[in-house]
One Martini backbone bead per residue (centre of mass of N, CA, C, O) as a GRO file, in nm:
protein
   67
    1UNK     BB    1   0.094   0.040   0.023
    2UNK     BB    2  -0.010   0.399  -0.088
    3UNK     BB    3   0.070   0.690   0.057
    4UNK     BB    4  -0.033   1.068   0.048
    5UNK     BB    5   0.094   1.320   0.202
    6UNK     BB    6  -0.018   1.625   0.310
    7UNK     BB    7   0.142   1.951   0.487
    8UNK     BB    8   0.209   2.191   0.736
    9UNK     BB    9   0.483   2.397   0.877
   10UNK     BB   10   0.489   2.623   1.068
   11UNK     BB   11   0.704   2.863   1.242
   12UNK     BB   12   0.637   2.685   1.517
   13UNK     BB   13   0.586   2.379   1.393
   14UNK     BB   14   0.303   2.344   1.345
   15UNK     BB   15   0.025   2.135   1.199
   16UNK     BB   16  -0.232   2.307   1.076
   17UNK     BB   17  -0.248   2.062   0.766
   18UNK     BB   18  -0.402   1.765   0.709
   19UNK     BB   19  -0.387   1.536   0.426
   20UNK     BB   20  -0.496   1.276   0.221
   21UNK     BB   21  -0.428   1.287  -0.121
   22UNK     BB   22  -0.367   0.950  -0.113
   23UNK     BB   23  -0.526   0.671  -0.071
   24UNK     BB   24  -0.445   0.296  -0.019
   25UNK     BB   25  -0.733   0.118   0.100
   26UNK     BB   26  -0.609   0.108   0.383
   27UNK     BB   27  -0.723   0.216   0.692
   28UNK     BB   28  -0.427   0.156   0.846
   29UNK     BB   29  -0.246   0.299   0.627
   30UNK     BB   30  -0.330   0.542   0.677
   31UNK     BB   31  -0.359   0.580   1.021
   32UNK     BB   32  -0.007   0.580   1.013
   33UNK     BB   33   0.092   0.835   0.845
   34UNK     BB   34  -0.081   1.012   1.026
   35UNK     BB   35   0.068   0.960   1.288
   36UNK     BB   36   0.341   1.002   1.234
   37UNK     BB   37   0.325   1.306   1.201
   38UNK     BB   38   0.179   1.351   1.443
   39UNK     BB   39   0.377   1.285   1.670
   40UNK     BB   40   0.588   1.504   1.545
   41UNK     BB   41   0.389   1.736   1.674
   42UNK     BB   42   0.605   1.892   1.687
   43UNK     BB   43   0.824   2.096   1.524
   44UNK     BB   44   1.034   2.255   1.482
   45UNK     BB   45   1.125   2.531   1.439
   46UNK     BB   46   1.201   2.753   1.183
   47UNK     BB   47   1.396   2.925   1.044
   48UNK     BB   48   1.483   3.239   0.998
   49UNK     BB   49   1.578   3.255   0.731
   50UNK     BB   50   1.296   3.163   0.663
   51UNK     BB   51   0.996   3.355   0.496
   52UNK     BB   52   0.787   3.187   0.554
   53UNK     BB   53   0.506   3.084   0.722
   54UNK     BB   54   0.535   2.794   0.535
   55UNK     BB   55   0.561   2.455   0.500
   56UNK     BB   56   0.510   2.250   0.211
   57UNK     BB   57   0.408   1.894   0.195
   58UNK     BB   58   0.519   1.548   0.029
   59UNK     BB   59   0.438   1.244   0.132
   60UNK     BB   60   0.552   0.906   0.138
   61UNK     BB   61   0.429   0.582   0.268
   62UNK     BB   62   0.504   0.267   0.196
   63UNK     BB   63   0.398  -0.125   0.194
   64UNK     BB   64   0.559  -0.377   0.120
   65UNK     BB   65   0.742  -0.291  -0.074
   66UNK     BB   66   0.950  -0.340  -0.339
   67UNK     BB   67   1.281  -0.340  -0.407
   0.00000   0.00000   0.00000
């Protein structure tokens, strides 16, 4: 199974939207990728060099791929 999440880490770290992109098909697999995220919310804050108010990213999450 493959998740795509989409999400933004504020400049204080937090993550104020987090989306499932693509669902794998399967709600266990959705609920982990989403939870890893969740896990390390907040996240450290943004650097002052970044001049934006968020970051926004967009991760994929594999499960059982082949290699």
């Amino acid at each position: 199974g493959k998740v795509i999440i989409q999400f933004a880490i504020d400049r204080s770290g937090n993550v104020p939207k987090l989306v499932i992109a693509i669902p794998s098909g399967a709600e266990p697999l959705d609920r982990a990728a989403v939870a890893g995220i969740s896990a390390s919310n907040p996240f450290p804050p943004l650097p002052n060099e970044f001049k934006g108010d968020q970051i926004r990213l967009q991760l994929s999450f594999t499960y059982n791929g082949q290699r």
